[in-house]
Every structure is written in C-alpha cells, then in structure tokens.
C-alpha positions in Angstrom: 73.7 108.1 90.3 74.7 107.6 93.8 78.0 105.8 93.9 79.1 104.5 97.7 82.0 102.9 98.4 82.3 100.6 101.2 85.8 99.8 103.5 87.2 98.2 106.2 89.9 95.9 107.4 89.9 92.2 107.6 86.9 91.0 109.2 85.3 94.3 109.6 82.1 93.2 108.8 82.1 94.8 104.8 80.0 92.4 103.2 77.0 92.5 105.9 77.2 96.5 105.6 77.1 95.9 101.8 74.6 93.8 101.5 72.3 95.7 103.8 72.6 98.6 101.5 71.5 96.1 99.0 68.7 95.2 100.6 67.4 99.1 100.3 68.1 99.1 97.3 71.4 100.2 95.8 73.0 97.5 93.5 76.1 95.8 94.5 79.8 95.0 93.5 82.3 93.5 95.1 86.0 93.9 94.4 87.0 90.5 95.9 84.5 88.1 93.5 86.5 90.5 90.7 90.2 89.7 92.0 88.4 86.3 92.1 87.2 86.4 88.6 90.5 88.1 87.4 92.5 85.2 89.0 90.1 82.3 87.4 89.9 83.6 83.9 92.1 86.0 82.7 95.0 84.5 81.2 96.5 87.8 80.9 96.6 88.3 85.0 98.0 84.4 85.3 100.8 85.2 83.3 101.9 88.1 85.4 101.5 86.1 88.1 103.3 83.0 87.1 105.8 85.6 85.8 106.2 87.5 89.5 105.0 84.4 91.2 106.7 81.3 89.3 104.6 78.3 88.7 105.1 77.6 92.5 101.6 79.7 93.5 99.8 77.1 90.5 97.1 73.9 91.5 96.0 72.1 88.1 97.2 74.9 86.1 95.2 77.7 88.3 96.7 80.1 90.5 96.0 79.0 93.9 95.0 81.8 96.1 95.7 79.6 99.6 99.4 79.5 98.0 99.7 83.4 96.6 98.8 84.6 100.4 101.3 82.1 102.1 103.8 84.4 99.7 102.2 87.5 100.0 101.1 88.1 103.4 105.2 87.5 104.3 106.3 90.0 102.6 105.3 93.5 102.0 107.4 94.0 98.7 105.8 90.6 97.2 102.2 92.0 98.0 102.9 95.2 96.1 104.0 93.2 93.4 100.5 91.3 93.6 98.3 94.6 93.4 100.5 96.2 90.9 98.7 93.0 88.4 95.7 93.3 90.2 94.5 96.4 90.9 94.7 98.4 87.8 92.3 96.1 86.5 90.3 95.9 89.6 89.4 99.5 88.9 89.2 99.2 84.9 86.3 96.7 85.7 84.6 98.4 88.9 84.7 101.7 85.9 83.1 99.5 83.2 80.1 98.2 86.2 80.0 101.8 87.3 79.1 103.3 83.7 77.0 100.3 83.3 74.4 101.4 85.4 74.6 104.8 85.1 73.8 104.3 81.4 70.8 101.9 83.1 70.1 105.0 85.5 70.3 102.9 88.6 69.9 105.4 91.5 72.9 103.9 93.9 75.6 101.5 93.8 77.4 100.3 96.8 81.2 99.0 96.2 82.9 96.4 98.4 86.2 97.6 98.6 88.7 96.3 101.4 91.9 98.3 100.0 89.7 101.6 99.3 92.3 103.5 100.2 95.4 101.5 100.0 94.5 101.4 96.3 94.0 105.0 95.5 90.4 104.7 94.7 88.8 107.6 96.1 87.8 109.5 93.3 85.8 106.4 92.0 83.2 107.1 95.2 80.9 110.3 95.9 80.5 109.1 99.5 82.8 106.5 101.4 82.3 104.6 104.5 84.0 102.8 106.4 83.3 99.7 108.4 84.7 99.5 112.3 84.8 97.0 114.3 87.2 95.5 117.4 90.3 93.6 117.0 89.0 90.8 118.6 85.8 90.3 116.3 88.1 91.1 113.1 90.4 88.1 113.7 87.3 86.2 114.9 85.4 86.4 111.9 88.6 86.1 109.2 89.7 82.8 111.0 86.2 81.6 111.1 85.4 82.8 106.9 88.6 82.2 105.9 89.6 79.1 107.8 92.8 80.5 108.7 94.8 80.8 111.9 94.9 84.3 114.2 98.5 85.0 113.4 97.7 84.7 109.7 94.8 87.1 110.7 97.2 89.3 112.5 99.4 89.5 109.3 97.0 90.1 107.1 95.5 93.2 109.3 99.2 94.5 109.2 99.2 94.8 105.4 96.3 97.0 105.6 95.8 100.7 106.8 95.3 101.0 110.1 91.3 100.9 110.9 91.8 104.5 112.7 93.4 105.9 109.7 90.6 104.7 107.6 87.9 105.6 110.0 89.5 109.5 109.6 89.5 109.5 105.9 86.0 108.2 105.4 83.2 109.9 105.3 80.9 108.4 107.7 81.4 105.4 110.2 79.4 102.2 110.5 79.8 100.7 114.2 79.7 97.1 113.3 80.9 96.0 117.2 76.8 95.3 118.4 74.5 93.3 116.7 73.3 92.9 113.3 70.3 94.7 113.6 72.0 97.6 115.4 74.5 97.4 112.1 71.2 97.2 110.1 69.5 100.4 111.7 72.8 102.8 111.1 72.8 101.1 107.5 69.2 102.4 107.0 69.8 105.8 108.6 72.4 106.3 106.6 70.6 105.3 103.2 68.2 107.6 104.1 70.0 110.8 104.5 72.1 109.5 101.5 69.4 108.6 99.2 66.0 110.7 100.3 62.8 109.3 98.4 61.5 111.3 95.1 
C-alpha cells in the first residue's frame, strides 16, 4: 500500500490537493477532523488541556478551539505545549487508519497533514508532497475559511516551517498558485507515476 502524505502551510491549498487524489482513487485522512475529533471527545485530551490551558480555553464544558488559538498562536512555548497533547495521538490514530487499510489492501492513502514535518512524521509516509502556493493567496484563503483577520493569518504562518523549507524536504511539489484545474492536472500526473495501473 501506497501511503502519501500531503503538506503545506496555512492556506496552501492541502485539502483541494487531497481531495483530488481522492478523486483517483486513494482513500483519505485528514489530521485536522482528528485534532477535531480528539478535542470533541476525548476526555483524556480535555484534561490535559484544561490542565495546561485552565478552564479559561472552555465554552459549555468543551474546549473551544477560537479561544486555544487566541493563546496559542501568541506564544510559541504555549503552542508546544498544545502539540505535546496532541500530536502523539494524532499519529497513534493516523497508525491505527493506516493499518486499517492495509489489512483492507487499499492500494493508496493520501494524509492531510499541515505540521508533516513540524511533527516528526516522516517515516509514516513512502512519498511526501508538499503543497505551494503565494503568500498572498495563503492569507487569502485562511481569512476567508477560517474567518479570521490577516495578522492572525500572518501569525499563524509564523508558527509553521517556512513553505521553502518544506518545499526542500518533500519529495515532489504541487504549484497550487494557477487554477484548479492546472492543480488538478499535476495532481493526476503525479498519481500516475505514483500509482501506474495493474
């Protein structure tokens, strides 16, 4: 089994790329509707949170993610605090999918990961690509998906590798600076070299 990891900075473009893949065929996970999950129902991650966090970061009992990034995205020591809880068990569960369906024997599986690298999760992936785009159409699309401002944006792109860095590390580069079928075309050349037909 074919397993493809997928990165990028804030309003890279990720999901698109991602779900294009899916749409040739490779089954899909994606690490933020995990964090998402982990942060809804595990009562375990809550109280490491509220722990780190204090009840401050709660709405209705829940931990409010609006809240968390106010905290977070300030201050680089509280963020690492924040992944310390989360991504250990972001990469338990992306494991547990992954063996999944290889016991299934899937032929590929394309991963949604944002902090690829940040993370450490390199050996998860046999091929990893990352996801470029401008500046300018990053903080367009996170203020426009996110409904947050451009200096939020801006803050949360500083938390992150630089997209250069992470353009070096992967293994190949999807331009996702034209259109969406220009995205869509290197997305498909890709899958073909990646995955040729039996």
């Amino acid at each position: 089994m074919l397993t493809i990891g997928v990165t990028g900075n804030l309003g890279s473009g990720k999901t698109s790329v991602t779900k294009s893949f899916g749409a040739l065929g490779a089954k899909m996970i994606f690490s933020d509707d995990i964090v998402h999950d982990l942060l809804k129902e595990s009562t375990a991650v809550k109280r490491d949170i509220v722990q780190r966090f204090t009840e401050s970061v709660l709405t209705k009992g829940m931990v409010d993610r609006q809240k968390l990034a106010k905290i977070v995205f300030n201050e680089r020591s509280q963020l690492q605090q924040l992944e310390n809880i989360l991504h250990p068990r972001v990469i338990q569960t992306i494991r547990r999918q992954l063996t999944r369906y290889q016991r299934r024997k899937i032929k590929a599986v394309v991963v949604d990961v944002p902090l690829l690298f940040e993370a450490k999760m390199e050996s998860l992936f046999d091929v990893i690509v990352a996801v470029s785009s401008t500046k300018e159409e990053q903080i367009q699309r996170a203020t426009r998906r996110l409904k947050i401002s451009k200096r939020e944006a801006l803050q949360r792109l500083k938390c992150q590798l630089p997209a250069k860095e992470k353009n070096l590390l992967a293994d190949f580069i999807i331009d996702n600076g034209g259109t969406r079928s220009q995205t869509k075309k290197q997305v498909a050349a890709l899958w073909r070299e990646l995955v040729p037909k039996n």
